[in-house]
Each structure stands twice: as structure tokens, then as C-alpha cells.
N, C-alpha and C positions, 0 to 999 in steps of 0.2 A: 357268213362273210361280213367282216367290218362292212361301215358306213360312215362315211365321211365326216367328223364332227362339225362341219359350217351347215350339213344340213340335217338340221334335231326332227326327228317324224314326229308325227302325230301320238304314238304311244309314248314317246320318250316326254314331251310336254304333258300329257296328262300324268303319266305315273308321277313328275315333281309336284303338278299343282296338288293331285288326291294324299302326296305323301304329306306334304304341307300343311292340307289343312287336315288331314289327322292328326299333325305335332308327332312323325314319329322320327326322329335322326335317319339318315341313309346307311348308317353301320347296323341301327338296330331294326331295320327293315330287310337289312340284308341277310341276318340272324334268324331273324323272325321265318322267313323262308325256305331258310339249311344252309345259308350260304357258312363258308368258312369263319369266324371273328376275325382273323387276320387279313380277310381280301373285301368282306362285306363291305366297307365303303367303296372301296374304290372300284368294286365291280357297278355297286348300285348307281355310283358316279356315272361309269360308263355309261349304264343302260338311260337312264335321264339325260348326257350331252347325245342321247344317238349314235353312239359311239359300235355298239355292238347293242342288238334286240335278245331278249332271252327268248328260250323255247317255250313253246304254248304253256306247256304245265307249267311251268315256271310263272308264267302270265298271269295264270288262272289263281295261281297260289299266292300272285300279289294283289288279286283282286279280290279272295277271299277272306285276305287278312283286313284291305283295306276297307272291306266291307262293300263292295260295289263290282256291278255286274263288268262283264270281258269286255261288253260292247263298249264301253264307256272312253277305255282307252284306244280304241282305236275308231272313233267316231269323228272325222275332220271339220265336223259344224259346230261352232262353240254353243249356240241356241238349244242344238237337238244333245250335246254330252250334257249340257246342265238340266236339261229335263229328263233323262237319263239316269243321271245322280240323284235328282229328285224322286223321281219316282221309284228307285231301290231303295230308298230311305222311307218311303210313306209307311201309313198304313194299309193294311186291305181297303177300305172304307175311302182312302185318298186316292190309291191307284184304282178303283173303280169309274171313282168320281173323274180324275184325268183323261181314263179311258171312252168314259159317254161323253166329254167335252171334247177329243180328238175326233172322236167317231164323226160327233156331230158335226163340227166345223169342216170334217173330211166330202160330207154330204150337203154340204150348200153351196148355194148357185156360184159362190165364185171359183169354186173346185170345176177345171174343165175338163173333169171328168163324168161331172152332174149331169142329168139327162133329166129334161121335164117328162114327166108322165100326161 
């Protein structure tokens, strides 16, 4: 079902910014996917104003070209998508290090879920 183009969701804004800053035109991402030559822009248009979402596989297929995890585009905190981004881009060695740094800050006292022993 269409969606209204005054209001762009949350996937439709990530897939422009991640298309952006890979430098890839929206015909040639639309290609890059299986879209048609002839409609790949203006489908990719679509799905960037929120116009129409594509189906999952389709999602999935732009987030593995774009090189970045599914969660990404449909993650509505700008904080937690860029760490997100960041962290599909690390290495083992960086998303480890990230993950004892979440861990950690997860487990002190100003978490109210901490419990003194």
C-alpha cells in the first residue's frame, strides 16, 4: 500500500542518506538490485520520498549492496543508526572493543537496572 509522500519513514531517509554517502546515483542502485534501467530511478525515487516501501528481500538486497546491516534502515534514533553503521564497518577487534564498552556502561550504577550486590 502507497504512503503518503509528506510523510518520508524512517527506512526511506536512511536508504538516501547510506545511498549518499556511498556516491551511488539512484538509477544505478536501482540496477544494481534488478530493478528495470528504464524505471530504476524513479522506483528508487519512490522508495527514498516514502512513497512506496519495497519488500523485505528487496531491503535486504539494498543493504547488502550498500554494505550495511537491515537494522540500520529502519532504526528511528539517529545516535543508535550511526553506531550501527559504525559498527558494520569495524573490524572484529573494533566491534569487540565497542561491545565491552556497551557492556560496560550497560552495567553501572547509572543503568536502573544495576543492582548493588
Amino acid at each position: 500500500m502507497p504512503k503518503t509522500p509528506s510523510s518520508q519513514s524512517v527506512f526511506s531517509r536512511r536508504l538516501r542518506e547510506a545511498r549518499l554517502r556511498s556516491g551511488i546515483a539512484q538509477d544505478r542502485l536501482g540496477v544494481m538490485i534488478g530493478l528495470d534501467e528504464g524505471c530504476s530511478s524513479a522506483r528508487m525515487s519512490r522508495y527514498e520520498n516514502g512513497v512506496h516501501e519495497p519488500p523485505f528481500p528487496v531491503i535486504a538486497n539494498i543493504a547488502r549492496i550498500l554494505k550495511l546491516p537491515v537494522a540500520y534502515f529502519f532504526c528511528d534514533d539517529d545516535r543508535l543508526a550511526e553506531i550501527i553503521r559504525t559498527y558494520s564497518s569495524a573490524s572484529e577487534k573494533t566491534r569487540q572493543a565497542m561491545f565491552d564498552a556497551v557492556t560496560a556502561l550497560g552495567s553501572g550504577p547509572e543503568n536502573p537496572t544495576h543492582r548493588k550486590k
